[in-house]
C-alpha positions as CSV (number, residue, x, y, z in Angstrom):
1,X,12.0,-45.2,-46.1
2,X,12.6,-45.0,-49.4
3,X,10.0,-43.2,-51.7
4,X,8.6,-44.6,-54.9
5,X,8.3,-43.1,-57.9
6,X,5.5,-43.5,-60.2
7,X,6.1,-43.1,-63.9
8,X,2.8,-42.6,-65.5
9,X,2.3,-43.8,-69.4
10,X,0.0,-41.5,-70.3
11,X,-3.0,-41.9,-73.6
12,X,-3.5,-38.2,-74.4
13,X,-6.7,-38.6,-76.5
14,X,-8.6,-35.3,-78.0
15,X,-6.6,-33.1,-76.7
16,X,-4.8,-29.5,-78.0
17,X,-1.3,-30.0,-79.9
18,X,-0.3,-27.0,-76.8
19,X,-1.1,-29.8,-74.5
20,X,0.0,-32.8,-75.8
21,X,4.0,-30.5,-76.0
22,X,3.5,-29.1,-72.1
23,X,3.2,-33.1,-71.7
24,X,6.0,-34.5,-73.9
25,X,8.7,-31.6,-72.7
26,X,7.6,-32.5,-69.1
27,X,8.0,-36.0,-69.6
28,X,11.6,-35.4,-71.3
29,X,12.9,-32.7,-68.9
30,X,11.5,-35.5,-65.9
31,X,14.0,-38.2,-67.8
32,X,16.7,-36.0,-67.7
33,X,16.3,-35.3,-64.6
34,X,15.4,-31.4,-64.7
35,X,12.7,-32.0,-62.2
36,X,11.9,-27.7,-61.7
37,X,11.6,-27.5,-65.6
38,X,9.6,-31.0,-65.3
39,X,7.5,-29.4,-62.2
40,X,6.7,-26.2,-64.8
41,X,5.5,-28.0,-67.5
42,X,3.1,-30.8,-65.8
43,X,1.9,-27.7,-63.7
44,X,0.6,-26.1,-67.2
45,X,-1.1,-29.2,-68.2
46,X,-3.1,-29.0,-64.9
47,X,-4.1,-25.5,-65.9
48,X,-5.3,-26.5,-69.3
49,X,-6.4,-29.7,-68.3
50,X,-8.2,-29.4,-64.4
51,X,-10.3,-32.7,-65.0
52,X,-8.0,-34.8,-66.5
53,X,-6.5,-37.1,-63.1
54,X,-3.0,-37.8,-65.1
55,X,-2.4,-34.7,-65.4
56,X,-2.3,-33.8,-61.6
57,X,-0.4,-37.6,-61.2
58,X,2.7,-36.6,-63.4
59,X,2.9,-33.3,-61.3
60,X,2.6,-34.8,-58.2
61,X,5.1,-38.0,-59.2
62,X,7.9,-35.1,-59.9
63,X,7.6,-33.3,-57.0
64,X,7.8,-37.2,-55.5
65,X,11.1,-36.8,-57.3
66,X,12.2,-33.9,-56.2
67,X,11.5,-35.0,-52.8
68,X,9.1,-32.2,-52.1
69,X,7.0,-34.4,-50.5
70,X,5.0,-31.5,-49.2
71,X,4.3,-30.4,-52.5
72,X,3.4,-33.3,-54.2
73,X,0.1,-34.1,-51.5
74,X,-2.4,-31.1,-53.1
75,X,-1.7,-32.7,-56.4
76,X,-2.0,-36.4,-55.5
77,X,-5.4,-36.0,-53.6
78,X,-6.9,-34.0,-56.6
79,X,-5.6,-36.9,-58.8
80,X,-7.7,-39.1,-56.6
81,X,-10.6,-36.2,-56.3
82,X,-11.3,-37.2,-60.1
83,X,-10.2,-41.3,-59.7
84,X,-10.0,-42.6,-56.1
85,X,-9.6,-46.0,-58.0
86,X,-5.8,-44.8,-59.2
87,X,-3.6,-47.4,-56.8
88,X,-0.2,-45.9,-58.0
89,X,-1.5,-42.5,-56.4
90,X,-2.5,-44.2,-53.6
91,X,1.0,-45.2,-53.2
92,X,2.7,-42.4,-53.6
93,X,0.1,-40.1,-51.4
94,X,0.7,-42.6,-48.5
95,X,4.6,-41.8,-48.7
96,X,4.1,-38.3,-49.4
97,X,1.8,-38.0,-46.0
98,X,4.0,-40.2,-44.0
99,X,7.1,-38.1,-44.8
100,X,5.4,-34.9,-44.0
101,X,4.2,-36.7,-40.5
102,X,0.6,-36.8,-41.2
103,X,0.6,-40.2,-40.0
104,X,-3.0,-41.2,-39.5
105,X,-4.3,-39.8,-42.8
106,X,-1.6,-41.9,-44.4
107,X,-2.5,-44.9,-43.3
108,X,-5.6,-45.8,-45.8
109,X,-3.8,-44.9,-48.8
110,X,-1.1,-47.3,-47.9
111,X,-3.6,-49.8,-47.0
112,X,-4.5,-49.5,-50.3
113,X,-1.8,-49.9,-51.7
114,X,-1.0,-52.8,-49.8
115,X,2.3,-51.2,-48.8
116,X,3.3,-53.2,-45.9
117,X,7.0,-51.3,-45.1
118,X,5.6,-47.7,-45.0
119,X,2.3,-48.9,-43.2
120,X,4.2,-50.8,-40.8
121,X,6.4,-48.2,-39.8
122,X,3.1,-45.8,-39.7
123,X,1.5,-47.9,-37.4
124,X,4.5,-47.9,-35.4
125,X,4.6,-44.3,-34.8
126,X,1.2,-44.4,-33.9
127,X,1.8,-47.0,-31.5
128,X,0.4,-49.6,-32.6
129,X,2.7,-51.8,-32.2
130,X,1.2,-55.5,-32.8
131,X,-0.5,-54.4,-36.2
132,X,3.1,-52.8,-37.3
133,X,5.4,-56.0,-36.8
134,X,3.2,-58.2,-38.4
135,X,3.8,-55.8,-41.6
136,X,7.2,-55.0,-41.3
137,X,8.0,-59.3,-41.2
138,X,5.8,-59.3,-44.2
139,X,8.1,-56.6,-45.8
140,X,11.6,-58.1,-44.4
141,X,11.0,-61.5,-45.9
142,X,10.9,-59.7,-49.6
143,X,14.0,-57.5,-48.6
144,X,15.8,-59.1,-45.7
145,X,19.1,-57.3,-45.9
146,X,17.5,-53.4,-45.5
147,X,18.8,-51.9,-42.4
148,X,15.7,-49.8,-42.4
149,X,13.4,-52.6,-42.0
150,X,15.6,-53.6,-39.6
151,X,15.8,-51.4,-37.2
152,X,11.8,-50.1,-37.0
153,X,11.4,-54.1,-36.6
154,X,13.5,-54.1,-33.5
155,X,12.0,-50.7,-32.3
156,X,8.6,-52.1,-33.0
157,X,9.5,-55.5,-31.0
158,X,11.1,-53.8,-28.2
159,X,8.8,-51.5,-27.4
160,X,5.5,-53.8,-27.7
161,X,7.4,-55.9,-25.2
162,X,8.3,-53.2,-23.2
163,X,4.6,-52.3,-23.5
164,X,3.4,-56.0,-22.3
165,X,5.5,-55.7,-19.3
166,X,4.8,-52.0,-18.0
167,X,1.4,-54.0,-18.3
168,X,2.2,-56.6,-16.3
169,X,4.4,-54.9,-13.3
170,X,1.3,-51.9,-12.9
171,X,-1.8,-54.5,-13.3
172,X,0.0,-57.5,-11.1
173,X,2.8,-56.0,-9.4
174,X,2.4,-58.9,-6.8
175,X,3.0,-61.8,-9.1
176,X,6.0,-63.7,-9.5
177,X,6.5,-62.8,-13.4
178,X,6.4,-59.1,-12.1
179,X,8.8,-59.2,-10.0
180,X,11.1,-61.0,-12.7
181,X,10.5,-58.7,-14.9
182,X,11.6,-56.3,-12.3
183,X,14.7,-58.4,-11.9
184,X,15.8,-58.4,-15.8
185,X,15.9,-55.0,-15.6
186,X,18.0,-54.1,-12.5
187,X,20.4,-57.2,-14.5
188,X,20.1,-55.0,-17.4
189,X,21.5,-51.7,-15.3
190,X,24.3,-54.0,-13.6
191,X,22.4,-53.5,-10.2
192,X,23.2,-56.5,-8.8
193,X,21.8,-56.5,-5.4
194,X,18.3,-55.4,-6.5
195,X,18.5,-57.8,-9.4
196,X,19.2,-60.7,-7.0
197,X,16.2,-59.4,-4.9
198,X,14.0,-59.7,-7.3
199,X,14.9,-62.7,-8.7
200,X,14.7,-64.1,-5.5
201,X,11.3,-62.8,-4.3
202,X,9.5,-64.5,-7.8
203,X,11.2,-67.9,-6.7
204,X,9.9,-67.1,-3.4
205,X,6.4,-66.5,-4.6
206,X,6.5,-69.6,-7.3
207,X,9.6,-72.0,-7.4
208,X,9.3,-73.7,-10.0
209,X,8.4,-70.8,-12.3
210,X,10.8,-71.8,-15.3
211,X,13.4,-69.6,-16.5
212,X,14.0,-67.8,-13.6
213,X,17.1,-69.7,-11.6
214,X,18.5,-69.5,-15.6
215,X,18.3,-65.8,-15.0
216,X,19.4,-65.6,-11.7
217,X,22.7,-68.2,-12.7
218,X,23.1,-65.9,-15.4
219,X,23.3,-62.8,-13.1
220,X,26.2,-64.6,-10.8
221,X,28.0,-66.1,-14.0
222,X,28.5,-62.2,-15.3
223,X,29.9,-61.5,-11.6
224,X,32.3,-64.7,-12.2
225,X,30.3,-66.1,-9.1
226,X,30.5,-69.9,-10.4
227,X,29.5,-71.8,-7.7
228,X,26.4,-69.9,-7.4
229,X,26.1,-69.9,-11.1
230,X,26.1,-73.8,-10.9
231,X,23.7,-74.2,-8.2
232,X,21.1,-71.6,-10.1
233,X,21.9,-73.8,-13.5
234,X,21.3,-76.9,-11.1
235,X,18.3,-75.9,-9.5
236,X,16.7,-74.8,-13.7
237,X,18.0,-77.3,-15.1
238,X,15.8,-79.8,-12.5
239,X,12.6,-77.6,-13.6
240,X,13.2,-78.0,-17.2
241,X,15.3,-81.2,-17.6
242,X,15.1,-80.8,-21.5
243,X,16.5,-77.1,-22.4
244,X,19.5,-77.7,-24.1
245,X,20.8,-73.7,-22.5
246,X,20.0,-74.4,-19.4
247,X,22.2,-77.2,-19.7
248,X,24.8,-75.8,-21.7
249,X,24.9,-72.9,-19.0
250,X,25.4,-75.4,-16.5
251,X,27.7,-77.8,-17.8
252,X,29.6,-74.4,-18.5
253,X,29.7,-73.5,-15.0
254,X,31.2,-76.7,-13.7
255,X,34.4,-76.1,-16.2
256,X,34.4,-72.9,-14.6
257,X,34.8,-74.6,-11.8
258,X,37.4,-77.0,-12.9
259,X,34.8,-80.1,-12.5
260,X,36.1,-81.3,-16.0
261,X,34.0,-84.7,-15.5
262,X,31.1,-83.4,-14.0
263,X,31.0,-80.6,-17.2
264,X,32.0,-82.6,-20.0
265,X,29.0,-85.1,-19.3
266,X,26.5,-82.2,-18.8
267,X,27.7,-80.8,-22.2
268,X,27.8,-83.6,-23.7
269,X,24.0,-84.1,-22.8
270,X,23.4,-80.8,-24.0
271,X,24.8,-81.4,-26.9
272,X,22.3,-83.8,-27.3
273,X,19.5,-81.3,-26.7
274,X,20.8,-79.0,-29.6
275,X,22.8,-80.1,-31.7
276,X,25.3,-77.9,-33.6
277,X,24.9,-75.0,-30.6
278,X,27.8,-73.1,-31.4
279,X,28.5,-72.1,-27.8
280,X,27.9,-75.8,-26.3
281,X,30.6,-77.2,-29.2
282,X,33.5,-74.6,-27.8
283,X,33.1,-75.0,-24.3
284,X,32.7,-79.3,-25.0
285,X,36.1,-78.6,-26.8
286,X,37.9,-77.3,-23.9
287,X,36.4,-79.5,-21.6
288,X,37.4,-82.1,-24.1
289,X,41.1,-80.6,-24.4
290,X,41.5,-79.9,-20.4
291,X,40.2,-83.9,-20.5
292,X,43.1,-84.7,-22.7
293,X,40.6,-86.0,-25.2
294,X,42.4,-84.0,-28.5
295,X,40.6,-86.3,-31.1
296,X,37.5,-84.5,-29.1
297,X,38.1,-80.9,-28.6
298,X,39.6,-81.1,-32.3
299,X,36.0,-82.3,-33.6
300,X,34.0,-79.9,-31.2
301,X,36.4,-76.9,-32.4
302,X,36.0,-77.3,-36.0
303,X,32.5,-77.6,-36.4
304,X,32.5,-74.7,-34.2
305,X,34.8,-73.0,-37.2
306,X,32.0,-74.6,-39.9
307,X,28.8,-73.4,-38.3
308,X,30.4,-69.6,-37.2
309,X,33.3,-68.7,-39.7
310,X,33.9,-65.4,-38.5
311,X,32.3,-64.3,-34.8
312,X,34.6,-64.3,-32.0
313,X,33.5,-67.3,-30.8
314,X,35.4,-68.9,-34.2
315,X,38.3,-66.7,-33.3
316,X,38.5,-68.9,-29.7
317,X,38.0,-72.5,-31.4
318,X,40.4,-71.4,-34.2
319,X,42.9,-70.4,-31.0
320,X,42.5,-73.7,-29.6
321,X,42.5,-75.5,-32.8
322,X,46.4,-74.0,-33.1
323,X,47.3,-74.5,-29.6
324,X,45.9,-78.2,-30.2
325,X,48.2,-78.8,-33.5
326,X,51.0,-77.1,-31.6
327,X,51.2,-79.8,-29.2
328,X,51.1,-82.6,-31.9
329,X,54.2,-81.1,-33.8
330,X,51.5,-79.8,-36.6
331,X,53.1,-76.6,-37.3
332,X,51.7,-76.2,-40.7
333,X,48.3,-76.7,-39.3
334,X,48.8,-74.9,-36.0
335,X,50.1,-71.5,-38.4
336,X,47.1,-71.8,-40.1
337,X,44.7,-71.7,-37.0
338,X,46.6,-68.9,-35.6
339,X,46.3,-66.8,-38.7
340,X,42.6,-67.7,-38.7
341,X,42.4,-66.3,-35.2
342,X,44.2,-63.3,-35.8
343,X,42.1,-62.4,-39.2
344,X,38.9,-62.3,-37.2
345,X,40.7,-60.6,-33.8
346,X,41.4,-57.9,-36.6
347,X,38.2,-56.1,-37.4
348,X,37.3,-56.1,-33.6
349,X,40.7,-54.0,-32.6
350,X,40.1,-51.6,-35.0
């Protein structure tokens, strides 16, 4: 978490020439970047001057500097001692406390200073999990590209979900959702058996809980299983009729399979669904190519290349795309899809 500095313009009215120097050399030596010297001279002030709240602010903003975050709280609370109305101190308490790990007494100053990062990651390490995401969305939408917010966002996800379902498996370890919870997690640890188990004993208790044969048909398309794949895809995709993965999975399983009919129509349908699903336009390309449809897998692959540019899953169409042109005589074209494929194969060898 990055801290914040607070530079303080300061109105130094009826006060001693000796002061008004501790305060400009302070401020200078701060500039420059000579935070001890800085430290020493904003320390004076706070002798000469013990009721004035700036001076205890400046000290306590160049200790922020210094990153002597521990120092800087004595100063910062006597600031607010003398004006608990000063929202800059606030700030920069809040930080100073949350670095130092005193968690709990940080949390109102950063309330106050409506600090959504820092008092979403406090709330997380308190555990409160539901009050912290809310925040640290709030503070990813302003700065969406900082890993920090990031990663306490995942944290903060995963572990309120984690949370929800120790929850769940302790207060109904009987229900159906239990036991598919229990059954993620065994998928999770590549314990297959127990996995299958437990998918099988929630379908057991209700069989048309959705999601679950999606789970399960997951679980045997990992083991390259596909004709159990297909019939847990089958079985979801009668439950819910209209989810375009469900019906990608499945359609997917049948080209597994070879069932180049039978899969081209499900993936066509959903294509339907969800448009533009990267994952459902590859595999429609190869079912389209393996038809002997080119004009098909050619319009599948590309806007698979449009909507991805540079995953692996671009590498692939951009593989088929070359062996495509290859077989028309393209060779200009074909190059060019091979290069594309080796550019983003690249980074991943490395």
């Amino acid at each position: 978490m990055r801290s914040l500095i607070l530079y303080l313009g300061l109105a130094w009215q009826s006060v001693s020439p000796d002061v008004v120097q501790h305060v400009q050399a302070g401020m200078e030596a701060q500039k420059q970047g000579r935070l001890k010297e800085a430290i020493s001279e904003f320390k004076k002030v706070t002798e000469l001057m013990p009721s004035l709240p700036a001076a205890f602010t400046n000290l306590g903003a160049a200790y922020m500097q210094d990153k002597q975050y521990g120092l800087a709280i004595a100063p910062l609370k006597r600031a607010l001692e003398l004006n608990p109305d000063l929202i800059g101190v606030h700030q920069m308490l809040g930080y100073a406390l949350l670095e130092q790990g005193y968690t709990r007494e940080a949390i109102p100053h950063l309330e106050k200073a409506h600090l959504q990062d820092a008092l979403g990651v406090a709330q997380l390490k308190l555990g409160n999990y539901s009050a912290a995401i809310p925040n640290l969305q709030a503070a990813l939408q302003k700065r969406p590209n900082d890993p920090e917010l990031l990663y306490y966002l995942g944290r903060a996800s995963g572990l309120l979900s984690r949370q929800v379902l120790d929850t769940l498996e302790s207060a109904y370890p009987d229900s159906a959702r239990a036991h598919q919870s229990l059954g993620e997690n065994y998928a999770v640890l590549r314990r297959i058996p127990e996995a299958e188990k437990e998918y099988r004993e929630a379908l057991r208790l209700q069989p048309n809980a959705p999601g679950v044969h999606l789970e399960l048909g997951q679980l045997y398309a990992a083991e390259k299983d596909w004709p159990k794949a297909e019939a847990e895809f089958r079985a979801e995709t009668e439950i819910e009729p209209g989810d375009a993965e469900t019906a990608y999975r499945y359609g997917n399983a049948l080209l597994e399979e070879g069932k180049l009919k039978e899969a081209l129509a499900e993936l066509q349908r959903a294509d339907r669904l969800q448009p533009d699903m990267p994952e459902t336009l590859y595999a429609l390309g190869k079912a389209a190519s393996l038809s002997g449809d080119a004009a098909a897998a050619e319009k599948a692959w590309l806007r698979v290349v449009a909507l991805d540019k540079n995953t692996s899953l671009a590498g692939q169409a951009h593989f088929g795309l070359s062996t495509l042109y290859r077989k028309q005589g393209k060779t200009a074209q074909a190059a060019h899809e091979l290069s594309e494929f080796h550019r983003i194969q690249a980074p991943e060898q490395k």
